[in-house]
Structure formats: structure tokens, C-alpha cells
PLY file of the C-alpha trace (Angstrom):
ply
format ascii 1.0
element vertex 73
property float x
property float y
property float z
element edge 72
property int vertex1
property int vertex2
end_header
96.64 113.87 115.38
98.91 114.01 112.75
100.94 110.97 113.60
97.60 109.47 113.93
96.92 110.53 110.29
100.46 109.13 109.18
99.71 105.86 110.81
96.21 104.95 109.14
97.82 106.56 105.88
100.55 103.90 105.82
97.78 101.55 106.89
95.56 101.97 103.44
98.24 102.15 101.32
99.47 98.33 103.03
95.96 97.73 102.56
95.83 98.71 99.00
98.99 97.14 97.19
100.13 94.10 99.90
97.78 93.23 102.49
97.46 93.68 105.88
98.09 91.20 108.89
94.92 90.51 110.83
95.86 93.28 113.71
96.25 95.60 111.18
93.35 95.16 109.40
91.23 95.03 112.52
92.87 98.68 113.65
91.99 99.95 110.00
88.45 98.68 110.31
87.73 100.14 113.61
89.24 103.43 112.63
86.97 103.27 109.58
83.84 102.17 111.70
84.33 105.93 113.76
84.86 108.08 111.30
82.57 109.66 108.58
82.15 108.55 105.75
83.64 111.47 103.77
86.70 111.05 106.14
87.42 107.83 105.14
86.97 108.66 101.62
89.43 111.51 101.81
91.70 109.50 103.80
92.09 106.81 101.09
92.04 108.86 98.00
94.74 110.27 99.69
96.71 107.70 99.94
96.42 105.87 96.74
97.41 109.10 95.30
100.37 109.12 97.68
100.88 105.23 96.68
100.72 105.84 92.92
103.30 109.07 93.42
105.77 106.93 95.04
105.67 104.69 92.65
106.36 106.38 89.74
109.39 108.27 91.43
110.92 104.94 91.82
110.19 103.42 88.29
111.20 105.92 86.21
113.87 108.37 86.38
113.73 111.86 85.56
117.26 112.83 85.62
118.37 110.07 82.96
114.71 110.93 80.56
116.12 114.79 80.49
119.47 113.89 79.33
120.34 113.98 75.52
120.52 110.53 73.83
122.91 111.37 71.30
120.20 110.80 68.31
119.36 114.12 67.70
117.54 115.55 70.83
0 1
1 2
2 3
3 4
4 5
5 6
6 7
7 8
8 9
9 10
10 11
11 12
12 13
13 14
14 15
15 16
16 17
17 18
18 19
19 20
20 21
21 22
22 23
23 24
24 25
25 26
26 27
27 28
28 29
29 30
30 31
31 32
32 33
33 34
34 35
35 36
36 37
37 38
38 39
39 40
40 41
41 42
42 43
43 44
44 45
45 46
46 47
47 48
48 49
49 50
50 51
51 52
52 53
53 54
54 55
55 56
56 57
57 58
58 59
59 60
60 61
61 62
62 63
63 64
64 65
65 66
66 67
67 68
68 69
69 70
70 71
71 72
């Protein structure tokens, strides 16, 4: 069930910055069509959060921001 889980995850998140290929999308929308309503919900929250965490790790990094500049702080 889990791998299940990890598969529609990655499926939303394609859905939500890049697209999906017709297969895909057809997969996503009959997974949608049997599950609740609240399940879906959960589902993509979940993965735009997941999406939007990613993200940031790879745009800014944390290491480098904590360093001293040399002007003072």
C-alpha cells in the first residue's frame, strides 16, 4: 500500500508543476474516481507540501546563509 501511496504521490506532484502524459493522467483520474473525497484531498495537500519542501532545499542553501559574510555578522 505504501508503494501504492508513493506512486500516486509522485503522480500529483507531476501533475501539479509539469504535466502528466495521457496514461498518467488517466491512472491519476481513476485512482481519484475510487477514493473519497477526503482521501484525495489529503493525498494532494500532501504532496504539494512535499513539492514546495523540495523545492526550497534545492534553491537555497542553508549551509552557505549560516556562514559569516565578513560584514559584521
Amino acid at each position: 500500500m505504501e508503494e501504492r501511496n508513493s506512486h500516486i504521490d509522485e503522480l500529483i506532484a507531476a501533475f501539479l508543476s509539469k504535466g502528466l502524459s495521457k496514461e498518467a493522467r488517466e491512472e491519476l483520474d481513476a485512482w481519484i474516481a475510487s477514493q473519497k473525497k477526503t482521501d484525495v484531498f489529503h493525498a494532494a495537500a500532501g504532496s504539494l507540501v512535499s513539492a514546495v519542501q523540495e523545492e526550497e532545499r534545492t534553491r537555497y542553501d542553508a549551509d552557505r546563509a549560516l556562514k559569516p559574510s565578513g560584514n559584521g555578522w
